[in-house]
C-alpha positions, 0 to 999 in steps of 0.5 A: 441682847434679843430674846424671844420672851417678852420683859416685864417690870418688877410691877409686872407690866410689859415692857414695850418692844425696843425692836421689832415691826411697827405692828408689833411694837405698836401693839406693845406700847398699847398693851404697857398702857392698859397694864398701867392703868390696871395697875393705878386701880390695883390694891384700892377699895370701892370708895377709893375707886370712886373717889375723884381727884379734886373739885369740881372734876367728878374724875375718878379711878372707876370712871376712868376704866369704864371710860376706857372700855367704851374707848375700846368699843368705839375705836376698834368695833366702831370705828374700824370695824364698822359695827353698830354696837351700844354703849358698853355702859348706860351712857357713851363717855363710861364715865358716869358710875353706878352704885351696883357696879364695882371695879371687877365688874367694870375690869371684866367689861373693859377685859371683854372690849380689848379682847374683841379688839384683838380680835378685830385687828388680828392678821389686818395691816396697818393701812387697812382702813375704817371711818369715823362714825360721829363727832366732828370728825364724822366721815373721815378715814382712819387706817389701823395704824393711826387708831393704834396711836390714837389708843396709845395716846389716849391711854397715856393721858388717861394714865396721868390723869390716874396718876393724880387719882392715885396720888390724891386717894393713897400718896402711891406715885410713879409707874 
């Protein structure tokens, strides 16, 4: 069976292409994983958010979408379009939380780097290319395609890390 209308799960996530181009089905697995983590944080108040998974992590659900959003800017703005560009939040890792700011705020942040992301890589082959700027692999060349799984893998450990978050604050398991 094909069809021209993207599946969703019964929790309301893409699921990711079957079939397709790489770029799309790329895009796809990309966007399942950002929806997952969306949905780790879903249904949570603001100390559940902040509370971490287990000593002596600071890990938390709050933490982790700021992280997320700073990922984003580094990978997609940085990285592979060579912008020089601040930290999303007051330091580089996201992780570091402020009592003023909740989840909405850090979801709309997080929301406007994935958005300008898109935008970045829009009409652009998976070969084009764009260089690390710092850590240790400062000065290498990436192509799109290899931030794309990069961004993939990256979501996918960060969601079993919200896994456990999850698990921990309210016992809700699986997705």
């Amino acid at each position: 069976m094909t069809t021209d209308t993207p599946l969703t799960l019964p929790d309301g996530r893409p699921v990711p292409l079957l079939t397709g181009d790489e770029l799309a089905m790329l895009e796809s697995w990309l966007a399942f994983h950002r929806a997952t983590l969306e949905l780790k944080c879903a249904g949570l108040d603001d100390e559940q958010l902040r509370q971490p998974a287990a000593e002596p992590s600071e890990l938390t659900l709050l933490g982790l979408v700021q992280h997320l959003a700073e990922v984003e800017r580094n990978w997609f703005q940085r990285a592979f379009a060579g912008l020089d560009v601040p930290p999303v939040f007051e330091e580089a890792t996201g992780y570091a939380l402020d009592a003023g700011r909740g989840l909405d705020e850090a979801l709309a942040a997080w929301r406007r780097e994935i958005a300008r992301g898109r935008e970045l890589i829009a009409g652009r082959p998976l070969e084009a290319t764009g260089r690390i700027l710092d850590g240790p692999m400062a000065g290498l060349e990436v192509s799109l395609r290899w931030v794309l799984i990069h961004m993939i893998e990256e979501y996918a450990r960060h969601n079993g890390h919200a896994d456990i978050l999850r698990e921990r604050i309210d016992g809700v398991t699986g997705a």
